[in-house]
C-alpha positions as CSV (number, residue, x, y, z in Angstrom):
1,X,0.0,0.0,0.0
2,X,2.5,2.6,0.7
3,X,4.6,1.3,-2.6
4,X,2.4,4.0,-4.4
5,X,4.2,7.1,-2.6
6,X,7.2,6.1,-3.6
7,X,8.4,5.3,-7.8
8,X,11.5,4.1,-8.0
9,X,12.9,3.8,-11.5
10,X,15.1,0.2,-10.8
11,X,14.6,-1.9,-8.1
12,X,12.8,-1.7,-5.3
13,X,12.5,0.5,-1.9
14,X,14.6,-0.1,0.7
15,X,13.2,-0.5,4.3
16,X,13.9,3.5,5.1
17,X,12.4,4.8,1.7
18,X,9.7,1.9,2.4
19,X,9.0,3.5,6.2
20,X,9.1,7.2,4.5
21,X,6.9,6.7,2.0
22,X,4.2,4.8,4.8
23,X,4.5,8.0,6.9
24,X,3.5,9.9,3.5
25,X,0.6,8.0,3.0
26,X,-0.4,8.2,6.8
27,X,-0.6,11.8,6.6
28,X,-2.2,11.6,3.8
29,X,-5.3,9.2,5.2
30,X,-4.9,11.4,8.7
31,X,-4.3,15.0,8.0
32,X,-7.2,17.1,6.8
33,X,-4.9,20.2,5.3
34,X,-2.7,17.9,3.7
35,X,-5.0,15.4,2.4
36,X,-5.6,16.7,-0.9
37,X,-2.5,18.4,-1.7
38,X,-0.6,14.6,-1.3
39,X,-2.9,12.6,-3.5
40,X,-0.9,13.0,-6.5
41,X,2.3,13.4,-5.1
42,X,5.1,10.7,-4.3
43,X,9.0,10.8,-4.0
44,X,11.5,8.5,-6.1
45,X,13.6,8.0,-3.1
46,X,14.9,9.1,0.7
47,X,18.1,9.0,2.1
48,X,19.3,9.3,5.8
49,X,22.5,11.3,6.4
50,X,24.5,12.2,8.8
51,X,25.1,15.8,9.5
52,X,27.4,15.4,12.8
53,X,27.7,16.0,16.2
54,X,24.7,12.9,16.2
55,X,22.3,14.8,14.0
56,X,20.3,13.1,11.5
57,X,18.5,14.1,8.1
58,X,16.2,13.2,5.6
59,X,16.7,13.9,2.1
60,X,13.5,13.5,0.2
61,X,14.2,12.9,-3.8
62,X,10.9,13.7,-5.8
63,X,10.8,14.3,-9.4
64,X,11.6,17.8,-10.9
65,X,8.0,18.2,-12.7
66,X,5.9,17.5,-9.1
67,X,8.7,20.2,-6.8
68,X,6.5,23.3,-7.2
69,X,3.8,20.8,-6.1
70,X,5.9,19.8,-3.2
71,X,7.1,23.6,-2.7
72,X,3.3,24.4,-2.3
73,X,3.1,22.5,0.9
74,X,6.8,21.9,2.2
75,X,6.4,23.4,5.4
76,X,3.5,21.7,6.9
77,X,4.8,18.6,5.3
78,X,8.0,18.9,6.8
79,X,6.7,20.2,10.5
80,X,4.6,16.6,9.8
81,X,7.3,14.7,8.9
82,X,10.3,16.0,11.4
83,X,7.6,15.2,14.1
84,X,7.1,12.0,13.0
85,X,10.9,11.0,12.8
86,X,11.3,12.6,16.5
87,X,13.6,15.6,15.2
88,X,15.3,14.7,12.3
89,X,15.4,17.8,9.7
90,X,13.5,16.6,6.5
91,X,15.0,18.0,2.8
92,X,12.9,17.6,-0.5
93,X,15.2,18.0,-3.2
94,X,14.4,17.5,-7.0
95,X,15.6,14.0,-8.4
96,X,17.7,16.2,-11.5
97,X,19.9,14.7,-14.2
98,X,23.4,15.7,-15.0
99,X,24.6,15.7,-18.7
100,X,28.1,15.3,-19.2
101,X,30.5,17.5,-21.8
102,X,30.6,14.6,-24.3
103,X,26.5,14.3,-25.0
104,X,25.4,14.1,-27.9
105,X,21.4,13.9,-28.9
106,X,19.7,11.2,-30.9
107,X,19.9,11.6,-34.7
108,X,16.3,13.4,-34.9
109,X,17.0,15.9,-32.7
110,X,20.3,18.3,-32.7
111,X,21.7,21.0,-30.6
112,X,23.8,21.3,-27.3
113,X,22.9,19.9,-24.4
114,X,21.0,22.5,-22.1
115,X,22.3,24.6,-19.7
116,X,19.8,23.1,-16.9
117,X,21.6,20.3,-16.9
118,X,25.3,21.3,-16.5
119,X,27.0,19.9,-13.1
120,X,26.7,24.1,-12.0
121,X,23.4,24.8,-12.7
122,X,22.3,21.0,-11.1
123,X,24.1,22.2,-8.3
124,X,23.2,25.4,-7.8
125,X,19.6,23.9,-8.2
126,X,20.3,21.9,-5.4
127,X,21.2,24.6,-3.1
128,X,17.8,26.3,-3.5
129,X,15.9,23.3,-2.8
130,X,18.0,22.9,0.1
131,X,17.1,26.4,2.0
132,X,13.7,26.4,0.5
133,X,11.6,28.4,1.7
134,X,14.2,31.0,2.2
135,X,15.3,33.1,-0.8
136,X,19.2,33.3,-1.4
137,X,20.4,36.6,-1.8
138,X,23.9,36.5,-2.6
139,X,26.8,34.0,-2.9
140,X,30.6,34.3,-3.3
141,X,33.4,31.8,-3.4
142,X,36.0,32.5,-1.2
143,X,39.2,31.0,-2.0
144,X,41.9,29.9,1.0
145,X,45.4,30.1,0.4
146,X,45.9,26.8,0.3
147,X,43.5,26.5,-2.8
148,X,40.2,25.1,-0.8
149,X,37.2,26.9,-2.1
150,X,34.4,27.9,0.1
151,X,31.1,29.0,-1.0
152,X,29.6,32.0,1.6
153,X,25.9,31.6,1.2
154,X,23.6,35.0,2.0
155,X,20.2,33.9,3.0
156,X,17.4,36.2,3.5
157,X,16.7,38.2,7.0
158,X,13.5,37.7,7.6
159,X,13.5,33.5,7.6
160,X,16.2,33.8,10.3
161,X,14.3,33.0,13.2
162,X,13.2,30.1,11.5
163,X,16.1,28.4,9.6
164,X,18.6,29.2,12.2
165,X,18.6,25.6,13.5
166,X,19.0,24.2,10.2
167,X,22.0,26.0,9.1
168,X,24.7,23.4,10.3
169,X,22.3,20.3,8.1
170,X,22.0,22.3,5.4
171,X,25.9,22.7,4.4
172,X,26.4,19.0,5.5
173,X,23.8,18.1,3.2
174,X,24.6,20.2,0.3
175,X,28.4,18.8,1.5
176,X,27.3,15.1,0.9
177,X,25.7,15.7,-2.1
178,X,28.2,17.7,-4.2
179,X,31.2,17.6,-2.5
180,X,31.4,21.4,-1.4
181,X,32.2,23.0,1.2
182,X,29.3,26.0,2.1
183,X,28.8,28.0,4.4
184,X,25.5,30.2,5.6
185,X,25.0,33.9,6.8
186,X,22.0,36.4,7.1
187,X,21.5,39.5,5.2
């Protein structure tokens, strides 16, 4: 029963995806304000990370065309879902695909690849899904003089009271998943 919040495109769930996608559908059957808005919806996979220091998250994969979907009601799904897994922080990110310098399109069609789906702009996608709902308003890359690059992160003001908690899961995340080092601060 719970198999249809969660499409995987090989293979089947694992017993974490398997548990995530049953809390989906129990919010779905339970929750009154939520109850429409997840009828259509489901993920294509969930992964548990360590942020350190003990911390846990949830990264919830769901596929690029449903994340405005998803966007529509990420915070009252994540306030469901982080109560549910007794204070883990819950992430949806969009399940996006990363075309490499070499592609080259089937005979019918012709033309570069597109820009949406350079390892940058993939990645830079990722890092708004990340501090979703909070707008970034600036970024720079600061270069050490040993040659490490660290990307200083601006968030938006008036979400500070609200993300300030998440801060330390959202560069360990965005560290897992592409390998770079961020880091966050409030303008």
């Amino acid at each position: 029963m719970s198999l249809q919040k969660i499409r995987k495109s090989s293979g089947e769930p694992d017993e974490f995806e398997a548990s995530v996608a049953q809390e989906l559908l129990n919010l779905e059957m339970t929750s009154t304000e939520l109850k429409s808005s997840l009828r259509d919806l489901y993920i294509t996979a969930a992964k548990d990370v360590d942020c350190g220091g003990g911390k846990q998250a949830i990264i919830l994969y769901v596929p690029y065309k449903l994340l405005k979907s998803f966007n529509k009601i990420q915070t009252r799904l994540v306030r469901e879902l982080e109560k549910k897994f007794s204070g883990r922080h819950v992430l949806i990110v969009a399940q996006r695909t990363i075309l490499g310098k070499s592609y080259v399109r089937n005979q019918k069609t012709s033309g570069p690849r597109p820009r949406s789906r350079t390892l940058t702009a993939v990645q830079d996608s990722i890092l708004d899904d990340i501090v979703y709902p909070t707008e970034i308003v600036g970024k720079r890359t600061r270069v050490k003089v040993d040659g490490k690059r660290v990307l200083k992160v601006y968030l938006e003001s008036k979400d500070q009271a609200n993300v300030e908690g998440k801060i330390e899961t959202f560069a360990a995340v965005y560290d897992k998943l592409t390998n770079k080092k961020v880091s966050f601060y409030f303008q």
